[in-house]
Short mmCIF file of the C-alpha atoms (twelve columns), coordinates in Angstrom:
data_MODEL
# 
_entry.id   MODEL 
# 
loop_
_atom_site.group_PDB 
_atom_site.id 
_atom_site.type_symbol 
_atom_site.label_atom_id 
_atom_site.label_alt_id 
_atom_site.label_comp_id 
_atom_site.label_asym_id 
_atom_site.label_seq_id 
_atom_site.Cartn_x 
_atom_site.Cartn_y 
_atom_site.Cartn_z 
_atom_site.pdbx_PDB_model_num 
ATOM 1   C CA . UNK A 1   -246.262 48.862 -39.292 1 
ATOM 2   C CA . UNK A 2   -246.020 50.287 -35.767 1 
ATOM 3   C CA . UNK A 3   -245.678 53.862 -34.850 1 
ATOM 4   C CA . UNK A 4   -242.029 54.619 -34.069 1 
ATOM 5   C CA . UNK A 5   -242.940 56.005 -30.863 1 
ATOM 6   C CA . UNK A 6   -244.699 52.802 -30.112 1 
ATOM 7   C CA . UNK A 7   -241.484 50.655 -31.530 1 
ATOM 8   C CA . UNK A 8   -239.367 52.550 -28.780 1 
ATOM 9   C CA . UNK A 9   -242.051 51.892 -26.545 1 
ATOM 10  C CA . UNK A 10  -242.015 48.336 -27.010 1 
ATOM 11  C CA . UNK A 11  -238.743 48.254 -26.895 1 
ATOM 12  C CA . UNK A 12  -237.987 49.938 -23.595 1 
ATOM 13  C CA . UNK A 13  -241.333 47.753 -22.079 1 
ATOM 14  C CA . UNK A 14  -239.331 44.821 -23.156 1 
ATOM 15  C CA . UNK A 15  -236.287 45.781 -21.660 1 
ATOM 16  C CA . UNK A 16  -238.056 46.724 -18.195 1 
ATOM 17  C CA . UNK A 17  -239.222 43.272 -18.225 1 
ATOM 18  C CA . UNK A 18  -236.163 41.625 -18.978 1 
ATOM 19  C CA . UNK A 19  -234.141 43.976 -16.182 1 
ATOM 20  C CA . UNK A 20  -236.608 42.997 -14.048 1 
ATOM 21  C CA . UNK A 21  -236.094 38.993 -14.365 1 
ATOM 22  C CA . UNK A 22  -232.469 39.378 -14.325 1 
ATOM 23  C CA . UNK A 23  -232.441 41.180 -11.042 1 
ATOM 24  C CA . UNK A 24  -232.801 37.504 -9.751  1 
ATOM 25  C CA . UNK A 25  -229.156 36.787 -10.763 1 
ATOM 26  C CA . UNK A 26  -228.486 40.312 -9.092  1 
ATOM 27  C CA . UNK A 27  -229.940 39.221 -5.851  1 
ATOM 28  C CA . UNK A 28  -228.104 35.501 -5.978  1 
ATOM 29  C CA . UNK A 29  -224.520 37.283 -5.744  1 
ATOM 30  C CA . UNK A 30  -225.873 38.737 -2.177  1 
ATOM 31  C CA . UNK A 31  -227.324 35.613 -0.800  1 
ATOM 32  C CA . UNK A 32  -224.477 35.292 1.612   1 
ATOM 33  C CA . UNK A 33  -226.316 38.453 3.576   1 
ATOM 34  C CA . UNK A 34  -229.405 38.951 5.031   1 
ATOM 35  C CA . UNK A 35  -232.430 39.477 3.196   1 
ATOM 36  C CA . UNK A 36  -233.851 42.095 5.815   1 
ATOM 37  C CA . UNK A 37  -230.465 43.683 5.361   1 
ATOM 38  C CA . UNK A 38  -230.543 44.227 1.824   1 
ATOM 39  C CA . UNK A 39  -234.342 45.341 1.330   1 
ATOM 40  C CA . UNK A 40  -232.828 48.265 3.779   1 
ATOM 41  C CA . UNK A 41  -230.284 49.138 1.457   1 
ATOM 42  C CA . UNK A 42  -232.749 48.801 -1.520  1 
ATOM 43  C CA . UNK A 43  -235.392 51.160 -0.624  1 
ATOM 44  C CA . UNK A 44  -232.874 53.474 1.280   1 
ATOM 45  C CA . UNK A 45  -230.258 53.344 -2.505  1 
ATOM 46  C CA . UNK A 46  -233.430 53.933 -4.339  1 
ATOM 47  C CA . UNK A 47  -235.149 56.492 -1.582  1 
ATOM 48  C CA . UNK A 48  -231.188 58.296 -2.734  1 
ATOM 49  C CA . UNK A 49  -231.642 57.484 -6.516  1 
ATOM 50  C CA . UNK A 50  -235.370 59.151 -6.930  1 
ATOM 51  C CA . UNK A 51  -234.039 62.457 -5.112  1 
ATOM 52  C CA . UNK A 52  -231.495 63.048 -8.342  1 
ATOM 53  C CA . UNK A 53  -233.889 61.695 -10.618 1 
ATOM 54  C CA . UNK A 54  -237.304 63.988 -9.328  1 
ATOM 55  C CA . UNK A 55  -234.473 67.243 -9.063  1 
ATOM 56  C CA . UNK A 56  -233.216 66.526 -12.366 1 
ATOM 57  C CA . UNK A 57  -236.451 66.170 -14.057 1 
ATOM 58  C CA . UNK A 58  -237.733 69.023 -11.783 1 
ATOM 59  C CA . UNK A 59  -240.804 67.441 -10.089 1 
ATOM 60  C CA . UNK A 60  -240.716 68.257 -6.770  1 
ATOM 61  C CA . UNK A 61  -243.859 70.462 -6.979  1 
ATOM 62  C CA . UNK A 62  -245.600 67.389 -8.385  1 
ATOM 63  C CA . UNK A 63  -245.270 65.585 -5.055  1 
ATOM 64  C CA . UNK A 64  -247.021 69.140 -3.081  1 
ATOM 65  C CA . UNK A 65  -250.508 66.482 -3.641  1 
ATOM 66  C CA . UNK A 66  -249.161 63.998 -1.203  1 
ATOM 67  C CA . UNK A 67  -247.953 66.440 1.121   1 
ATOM 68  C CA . UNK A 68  -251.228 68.037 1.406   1 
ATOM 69  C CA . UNK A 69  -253.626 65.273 1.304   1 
ATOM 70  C CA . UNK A 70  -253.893 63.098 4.113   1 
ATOM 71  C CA . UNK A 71  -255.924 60.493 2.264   1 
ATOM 72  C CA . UNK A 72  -253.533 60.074 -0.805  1 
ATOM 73  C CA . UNK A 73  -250.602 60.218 1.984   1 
ATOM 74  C CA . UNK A 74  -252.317 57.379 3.639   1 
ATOM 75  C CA . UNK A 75  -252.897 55.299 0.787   1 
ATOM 76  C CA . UNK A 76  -249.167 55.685 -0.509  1 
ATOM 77  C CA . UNK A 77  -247.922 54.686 3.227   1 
ATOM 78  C CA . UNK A 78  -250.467 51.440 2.557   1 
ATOM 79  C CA . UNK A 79  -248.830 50.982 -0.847  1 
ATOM 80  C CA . UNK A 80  -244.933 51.462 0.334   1 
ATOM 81  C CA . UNK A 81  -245.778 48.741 3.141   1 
ATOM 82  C CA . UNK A 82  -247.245 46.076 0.224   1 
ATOM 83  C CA . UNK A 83  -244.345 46.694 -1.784  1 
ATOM 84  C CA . UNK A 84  -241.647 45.851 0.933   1 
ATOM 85  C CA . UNK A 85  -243.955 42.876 1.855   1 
ATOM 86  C CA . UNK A 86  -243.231 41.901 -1.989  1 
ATOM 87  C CA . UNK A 87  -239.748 42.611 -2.070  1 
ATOM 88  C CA . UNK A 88  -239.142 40.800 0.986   1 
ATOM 89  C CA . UNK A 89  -240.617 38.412 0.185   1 
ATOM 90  C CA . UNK A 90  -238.702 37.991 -3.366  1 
ATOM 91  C CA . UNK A 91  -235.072 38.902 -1.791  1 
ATOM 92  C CA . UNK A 92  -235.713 36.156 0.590   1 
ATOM 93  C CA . UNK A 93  -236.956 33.691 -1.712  1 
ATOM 94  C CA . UNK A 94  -234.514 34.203 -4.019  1 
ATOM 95  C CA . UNK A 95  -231.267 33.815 -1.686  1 
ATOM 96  C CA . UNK A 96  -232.658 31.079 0.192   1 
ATOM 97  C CA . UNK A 97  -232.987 29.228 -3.250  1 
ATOM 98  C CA . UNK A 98  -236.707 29.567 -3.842  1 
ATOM 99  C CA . UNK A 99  -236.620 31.190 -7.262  1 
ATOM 100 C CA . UNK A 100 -239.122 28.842 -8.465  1 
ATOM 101 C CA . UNK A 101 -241.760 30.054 -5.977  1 
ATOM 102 C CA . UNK A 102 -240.765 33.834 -7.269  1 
ATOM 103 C CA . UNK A 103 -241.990 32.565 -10.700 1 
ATOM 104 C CA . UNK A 104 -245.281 31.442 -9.357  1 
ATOM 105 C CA . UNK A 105 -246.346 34.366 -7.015  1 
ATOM 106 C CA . UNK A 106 -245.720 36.875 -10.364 1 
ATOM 107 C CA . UNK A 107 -247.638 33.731 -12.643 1 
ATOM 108 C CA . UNK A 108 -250.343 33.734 -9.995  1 
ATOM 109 C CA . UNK A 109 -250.608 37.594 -9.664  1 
ATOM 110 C CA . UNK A 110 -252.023 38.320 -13.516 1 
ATOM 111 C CA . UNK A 111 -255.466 35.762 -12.600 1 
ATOM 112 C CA . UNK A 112 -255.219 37.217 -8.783  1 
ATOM 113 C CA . UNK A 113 -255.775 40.714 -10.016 1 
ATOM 114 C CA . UNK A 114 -258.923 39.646 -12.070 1 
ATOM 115 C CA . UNK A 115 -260.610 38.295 -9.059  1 
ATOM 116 C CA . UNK A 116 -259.891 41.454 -7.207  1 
ATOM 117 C CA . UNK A 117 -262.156 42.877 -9.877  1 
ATOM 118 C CA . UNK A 118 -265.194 40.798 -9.323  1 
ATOM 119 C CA . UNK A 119 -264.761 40.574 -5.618  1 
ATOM 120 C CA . UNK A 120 -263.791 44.385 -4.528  1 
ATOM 121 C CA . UNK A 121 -265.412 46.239 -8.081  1 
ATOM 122 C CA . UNK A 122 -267.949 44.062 -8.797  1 
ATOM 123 C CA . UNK A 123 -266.940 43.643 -11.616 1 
ATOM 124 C CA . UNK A 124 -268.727 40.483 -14.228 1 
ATOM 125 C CA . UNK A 125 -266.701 37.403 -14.893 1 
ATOM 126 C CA . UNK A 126 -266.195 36.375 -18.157 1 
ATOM 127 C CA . UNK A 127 -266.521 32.581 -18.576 1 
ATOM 128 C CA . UNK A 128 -262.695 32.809 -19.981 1 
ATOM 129 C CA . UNK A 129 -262.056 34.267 -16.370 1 
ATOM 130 C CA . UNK A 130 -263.524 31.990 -14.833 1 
ATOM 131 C CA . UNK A 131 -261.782 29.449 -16.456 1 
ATOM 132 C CA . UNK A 132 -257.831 31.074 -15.688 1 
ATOM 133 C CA . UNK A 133 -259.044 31.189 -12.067 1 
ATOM 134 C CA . UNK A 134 -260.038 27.566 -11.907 1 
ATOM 135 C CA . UNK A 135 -256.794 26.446 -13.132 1 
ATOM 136 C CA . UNK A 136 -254.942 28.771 -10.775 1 
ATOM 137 C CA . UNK A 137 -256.619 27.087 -8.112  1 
ATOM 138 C CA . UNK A 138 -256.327 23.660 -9.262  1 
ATOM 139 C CA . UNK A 139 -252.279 25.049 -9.520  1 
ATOM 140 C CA . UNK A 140 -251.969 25.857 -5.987  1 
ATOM 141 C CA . UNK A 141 -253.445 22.505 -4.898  1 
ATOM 142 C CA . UNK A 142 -250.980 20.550 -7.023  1 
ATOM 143 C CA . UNK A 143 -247.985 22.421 -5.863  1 
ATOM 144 C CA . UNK A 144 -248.972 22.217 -2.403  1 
ATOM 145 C CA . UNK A 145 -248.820 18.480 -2.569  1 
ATOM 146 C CA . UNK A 146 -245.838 18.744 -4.693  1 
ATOM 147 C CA . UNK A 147 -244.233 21.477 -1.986  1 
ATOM 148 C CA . UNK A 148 -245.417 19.336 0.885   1 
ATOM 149 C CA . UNK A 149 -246.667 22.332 2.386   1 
ATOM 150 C CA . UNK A 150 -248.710 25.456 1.050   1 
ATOM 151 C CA . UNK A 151 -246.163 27.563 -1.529  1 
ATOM 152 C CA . UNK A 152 -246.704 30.864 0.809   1 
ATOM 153 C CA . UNK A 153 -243.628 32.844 -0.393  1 
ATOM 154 C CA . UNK A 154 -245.817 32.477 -4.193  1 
ATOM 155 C CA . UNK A 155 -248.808 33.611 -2.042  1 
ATOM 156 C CA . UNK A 156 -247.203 36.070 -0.350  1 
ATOM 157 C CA . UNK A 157 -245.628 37.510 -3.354  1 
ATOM 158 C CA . UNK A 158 -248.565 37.191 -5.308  1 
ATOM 159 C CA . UNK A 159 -250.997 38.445 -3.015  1 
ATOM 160 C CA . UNK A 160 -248.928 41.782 -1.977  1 
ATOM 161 C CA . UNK A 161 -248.510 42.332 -5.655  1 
ATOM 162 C CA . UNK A 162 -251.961 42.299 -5.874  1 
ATOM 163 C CA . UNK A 163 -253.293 44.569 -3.534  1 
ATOM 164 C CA . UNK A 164 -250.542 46.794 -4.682  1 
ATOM 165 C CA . UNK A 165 -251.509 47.085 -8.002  1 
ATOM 166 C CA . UNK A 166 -255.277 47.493 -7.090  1 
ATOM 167 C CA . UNK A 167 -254.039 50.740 -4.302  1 
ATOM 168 C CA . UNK A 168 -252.144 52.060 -6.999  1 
ATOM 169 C CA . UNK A 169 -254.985 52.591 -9.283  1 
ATOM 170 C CA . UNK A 170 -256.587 54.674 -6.323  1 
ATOM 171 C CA . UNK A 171 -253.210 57.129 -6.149  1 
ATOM 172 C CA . UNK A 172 -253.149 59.797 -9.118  1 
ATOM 173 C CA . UNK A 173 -249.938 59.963 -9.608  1 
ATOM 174 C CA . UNK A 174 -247.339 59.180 -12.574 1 
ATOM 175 C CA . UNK A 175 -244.807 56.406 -11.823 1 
ATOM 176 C CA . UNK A 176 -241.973 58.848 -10.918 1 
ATOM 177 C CA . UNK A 177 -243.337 60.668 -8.316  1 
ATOM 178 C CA . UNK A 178 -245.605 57.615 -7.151  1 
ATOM 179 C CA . UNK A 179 -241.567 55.596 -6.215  1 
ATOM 180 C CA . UNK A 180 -240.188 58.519 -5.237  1 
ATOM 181 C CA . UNK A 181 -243.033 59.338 -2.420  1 
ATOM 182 C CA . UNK A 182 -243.155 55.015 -1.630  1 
ATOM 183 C CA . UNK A 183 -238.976 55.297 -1.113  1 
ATOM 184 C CA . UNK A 184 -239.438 58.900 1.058   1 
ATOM 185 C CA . UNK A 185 -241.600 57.228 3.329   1 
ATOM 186 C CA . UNK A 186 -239.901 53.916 3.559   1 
ATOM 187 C CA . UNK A 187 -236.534 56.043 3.455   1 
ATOM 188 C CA . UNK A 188 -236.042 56.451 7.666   1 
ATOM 189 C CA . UNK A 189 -237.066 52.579 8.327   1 
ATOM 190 C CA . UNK A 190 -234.757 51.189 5.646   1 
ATOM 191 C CA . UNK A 191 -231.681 53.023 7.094   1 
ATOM 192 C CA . UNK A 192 -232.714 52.406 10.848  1 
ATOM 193 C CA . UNK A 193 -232.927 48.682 9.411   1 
ATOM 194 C CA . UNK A 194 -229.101 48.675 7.322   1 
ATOM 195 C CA . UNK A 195 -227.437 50.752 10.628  1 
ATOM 196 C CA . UNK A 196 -228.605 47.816 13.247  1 
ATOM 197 C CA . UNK A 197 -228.098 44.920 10.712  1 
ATOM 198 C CA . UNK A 198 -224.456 46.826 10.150  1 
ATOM 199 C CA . UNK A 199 -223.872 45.548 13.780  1 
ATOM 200 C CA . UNK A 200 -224.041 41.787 12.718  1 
ATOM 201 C CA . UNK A 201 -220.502 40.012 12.539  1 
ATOM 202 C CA . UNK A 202 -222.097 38.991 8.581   1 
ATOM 203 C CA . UNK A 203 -223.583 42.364 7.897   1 
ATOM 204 C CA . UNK A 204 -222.209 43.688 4.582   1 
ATOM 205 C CA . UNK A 205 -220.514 46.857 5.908   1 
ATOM 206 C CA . UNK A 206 -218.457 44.008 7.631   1 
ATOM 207 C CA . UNK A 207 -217.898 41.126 5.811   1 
ATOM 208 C CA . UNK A 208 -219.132 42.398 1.694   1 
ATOM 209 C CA . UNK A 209 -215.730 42.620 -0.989  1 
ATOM 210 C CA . UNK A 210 -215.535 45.317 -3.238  1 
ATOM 211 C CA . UNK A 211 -217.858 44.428 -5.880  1 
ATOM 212 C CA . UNK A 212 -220.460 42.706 -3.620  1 
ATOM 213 C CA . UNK A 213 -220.535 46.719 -1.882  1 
ATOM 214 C CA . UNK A 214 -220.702 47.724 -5.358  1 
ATOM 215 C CA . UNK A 215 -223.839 45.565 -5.884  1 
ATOM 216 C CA . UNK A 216 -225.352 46.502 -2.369  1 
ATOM 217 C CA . UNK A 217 -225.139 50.476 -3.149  1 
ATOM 218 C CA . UNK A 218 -226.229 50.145 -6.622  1 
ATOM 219 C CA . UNK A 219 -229.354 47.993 -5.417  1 
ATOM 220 C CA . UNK A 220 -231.646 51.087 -5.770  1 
ATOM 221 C CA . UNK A 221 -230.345 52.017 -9.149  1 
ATOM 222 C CA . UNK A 222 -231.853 48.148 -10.636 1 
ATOM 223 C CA . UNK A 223 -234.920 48.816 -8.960  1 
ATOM 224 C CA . UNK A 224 -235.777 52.378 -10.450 1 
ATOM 225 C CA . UNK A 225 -233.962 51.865 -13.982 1 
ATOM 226 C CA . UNK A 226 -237.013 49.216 -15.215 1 
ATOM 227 C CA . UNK A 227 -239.351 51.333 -13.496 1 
ATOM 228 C CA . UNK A 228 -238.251 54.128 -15.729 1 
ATOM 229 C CA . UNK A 229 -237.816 52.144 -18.654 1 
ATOM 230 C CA . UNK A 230 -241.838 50.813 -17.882 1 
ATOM 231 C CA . UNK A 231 -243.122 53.969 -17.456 1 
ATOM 232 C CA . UNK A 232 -241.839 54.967 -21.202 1 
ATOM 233 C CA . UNK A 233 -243.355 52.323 -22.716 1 
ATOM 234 C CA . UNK A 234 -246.782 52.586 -20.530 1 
ATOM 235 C CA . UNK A 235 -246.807 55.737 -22.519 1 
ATOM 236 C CA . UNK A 236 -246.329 54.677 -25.523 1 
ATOM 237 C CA . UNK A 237 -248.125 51.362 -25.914 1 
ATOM 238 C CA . UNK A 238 -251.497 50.251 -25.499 1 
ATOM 239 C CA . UNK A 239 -251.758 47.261 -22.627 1 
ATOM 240 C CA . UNK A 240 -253.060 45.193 -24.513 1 
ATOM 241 C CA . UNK A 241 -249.662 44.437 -25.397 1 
ATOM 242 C CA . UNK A 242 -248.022 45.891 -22.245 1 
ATOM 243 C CA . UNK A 243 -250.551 42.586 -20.648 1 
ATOM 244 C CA . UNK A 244 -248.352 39.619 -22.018 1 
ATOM 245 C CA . UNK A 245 -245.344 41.505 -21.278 1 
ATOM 246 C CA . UNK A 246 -246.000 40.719 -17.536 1 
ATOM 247 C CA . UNK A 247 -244.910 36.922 -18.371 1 
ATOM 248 C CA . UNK A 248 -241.455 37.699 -19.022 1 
ATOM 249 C CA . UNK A 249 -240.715 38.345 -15.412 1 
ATOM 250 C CA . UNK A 250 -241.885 34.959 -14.330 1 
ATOM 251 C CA . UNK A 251 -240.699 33.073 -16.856 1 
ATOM 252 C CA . UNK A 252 -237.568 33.964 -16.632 1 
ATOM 253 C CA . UNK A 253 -237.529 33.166 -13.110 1 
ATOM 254 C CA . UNK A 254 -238.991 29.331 -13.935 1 
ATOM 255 C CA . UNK A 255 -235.699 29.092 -16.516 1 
ATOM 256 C CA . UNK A 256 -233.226 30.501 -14.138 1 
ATOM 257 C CA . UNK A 257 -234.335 28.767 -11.413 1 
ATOM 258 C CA . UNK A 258 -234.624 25.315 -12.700 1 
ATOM 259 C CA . UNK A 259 -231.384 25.873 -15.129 1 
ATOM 260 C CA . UNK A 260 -228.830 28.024 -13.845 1 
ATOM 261 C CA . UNK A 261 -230.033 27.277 -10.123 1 
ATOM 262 C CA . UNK A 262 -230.538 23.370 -10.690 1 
ATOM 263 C CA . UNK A 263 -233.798 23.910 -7.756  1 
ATOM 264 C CA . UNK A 264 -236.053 20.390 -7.596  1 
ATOM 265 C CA . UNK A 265 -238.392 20.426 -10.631 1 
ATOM 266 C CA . UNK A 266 -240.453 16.853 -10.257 1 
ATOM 267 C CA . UNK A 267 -243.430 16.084 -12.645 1 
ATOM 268 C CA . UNK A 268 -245.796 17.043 -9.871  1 
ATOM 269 C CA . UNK A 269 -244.618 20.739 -9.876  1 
ATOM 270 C CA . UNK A 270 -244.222 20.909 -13.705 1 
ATOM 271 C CA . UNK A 271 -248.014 19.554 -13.605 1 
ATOM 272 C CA . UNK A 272 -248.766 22.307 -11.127 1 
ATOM 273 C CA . UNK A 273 -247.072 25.320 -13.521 1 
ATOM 274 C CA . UNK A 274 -248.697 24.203 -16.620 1 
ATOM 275 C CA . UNK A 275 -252.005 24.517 -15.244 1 
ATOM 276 C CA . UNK A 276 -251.275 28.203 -14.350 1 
ATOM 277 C CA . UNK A 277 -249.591 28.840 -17.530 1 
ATOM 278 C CA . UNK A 278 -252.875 27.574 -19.207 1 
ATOM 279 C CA . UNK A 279 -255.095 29.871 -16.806 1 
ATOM 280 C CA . UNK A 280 -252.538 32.585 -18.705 1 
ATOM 281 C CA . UNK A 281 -252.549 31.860 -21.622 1 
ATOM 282 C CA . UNK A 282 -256.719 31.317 -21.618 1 
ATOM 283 C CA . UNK A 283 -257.007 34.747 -19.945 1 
ATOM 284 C CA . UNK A 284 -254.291 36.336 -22.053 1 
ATOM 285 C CA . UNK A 285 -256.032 35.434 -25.658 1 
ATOM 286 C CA . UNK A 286 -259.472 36.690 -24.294 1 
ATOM 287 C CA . UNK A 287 -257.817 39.759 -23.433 1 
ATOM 288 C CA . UNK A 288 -256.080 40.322 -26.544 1 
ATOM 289 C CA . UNK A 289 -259.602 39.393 -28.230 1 
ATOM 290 C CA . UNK A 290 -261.876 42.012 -26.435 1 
ATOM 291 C CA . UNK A 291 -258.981 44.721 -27.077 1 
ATOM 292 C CA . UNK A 292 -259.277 43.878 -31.221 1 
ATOM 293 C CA . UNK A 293 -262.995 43.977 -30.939 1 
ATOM 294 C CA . UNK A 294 -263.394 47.170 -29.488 1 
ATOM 295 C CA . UNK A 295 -260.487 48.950 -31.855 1 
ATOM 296 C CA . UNK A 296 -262.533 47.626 -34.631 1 
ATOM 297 C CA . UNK A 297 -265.984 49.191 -33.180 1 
# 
């Protein structure tokens, strides 16, 4: 039987996840706006939420490392800029009615990182990796013919998520105080960004009711609540069971997309997401493998 603390840690990981595919929903009730728009309320509402939330938990000292070192300063202005490519890249995919693409950049991302490990830290392939990485390929080639066109949002999304991830295991710093110093230095662009946009006949100080506002200022409080909620359960459970927790996210956006959101679903793109879902699922049960061989060594 689990651990309570690693119960409530699954859990909260589970609920992160879930938050975190329903924030397509959230986004659809703003498609009327621009996405450029809202990713400037986003970071500049979350930039607002991680000021009470570091003074509350009293870690401002924590962030004196960033202040004082030019090269983790650097490195976190690299990482802010990759993760408003990614969310720019969702928001506008999702309120221009490409949700299914969303579900295929965070499908492709998983495999993605892995080759970032052979390729930047040398690291070996295993002949199950190899395997997940053909079929992501073979994927990509089947949607583009199904798409007509390369799938970049899935690329885009994919790819910033990526090299994200991989700068993020450079920065030493807990998940708090790494969103907090991402939002701080994204904080000035985003509200330049929301005041010109505000100009706009369309912008949402003009034209947004009541609850759409609502939604709008409340933006950064559904990005940082799964992030909290994630970094309780990184805590608490080993990743070898945070790993297939990733999939929620994506699948979720494949169901809402092609059910609630009725987007075009032919047999060439369901061809083209079962091959990535079997790159998953090949990677994800040699994962799972190597982490009960080495607990039982």
């Amino acid at each position: 039987m689990p651990h309570p603390q690693q119960r409530a840690g699954v859990i909260t990981g589970i609920t992160a996840y879930v938050l975190w595919g329903l924030l397509t929903i959230y986004w659809k009730q703003l498609s009327e706006f621009e996405a450029f728009e809202l990713i400037g309320w986003r970071i500049a509402t979350a930039a607002a939420a991680m000021v009470v939330i570091i003074s509350v938990t009293r870690r401002w000292r924590r962030l004196d490392a960033v202040r004082t070192d030019r090269r983790l300063l650097g490195r976190m202005a690299a990482a802010a800029v990759l993760l408003t490519v990614n969310w720019t890249a969702y928001v506008w995919a999702v309120v221009h009615d490409h949700v299914l693409e969303t579900a295929l950049g965070y499908f492709i991302a998983p495999i993605g990182t892995v080759l970032v490990g052979v390729v930047v830290l040398e690291e070996h392939l295993r002949s199950a990796q190899r395997i997940s990485l053909v079929f992501a390929v073979a994927s990509v080639a089947v949607l583009t013919m199904s798409y007509g066109e390369v799938p970049w949002l899935a690329l885009v999304i994919a790819g910033s998520w990526i090299v994200y991830g991989y700068m993020k295991k450079q920065v030493p710093l807990a998940p708090p105080e790494s969103m907090a110093t991402e939002s701080f230095l994204l904080a000035v662009p985003a509200v330049v960004l929301a005041w010109v946009y505000a100009g706009e006949p369309t912008s949402v100080p003009n034209t947004a009711s009541t609850w759409e506002f609502v939604l709008v200022l409340s933006t950064g409080l559904a990005t940082v609540a799964p992030l909290m909620l994630f970094s309780h359960a990184a805590q608490r459970v080993p990743l070898s069971m945070i790993g297939p927790m990733q999939y929620i996210v994506p699948s979720m956006n494949f169901l809402i997309g092609w059910l609630i959101y009725h987007e075009d679903l032919p047999p060439a793109r369901v061809v083209g997401f079962a091959l990535v879902w079997i790159g998953l699922v090949v990677l994800t049960v040699d994962s799972a493998r190597r982490a009960r061989r080495s607990r039982t060594t």
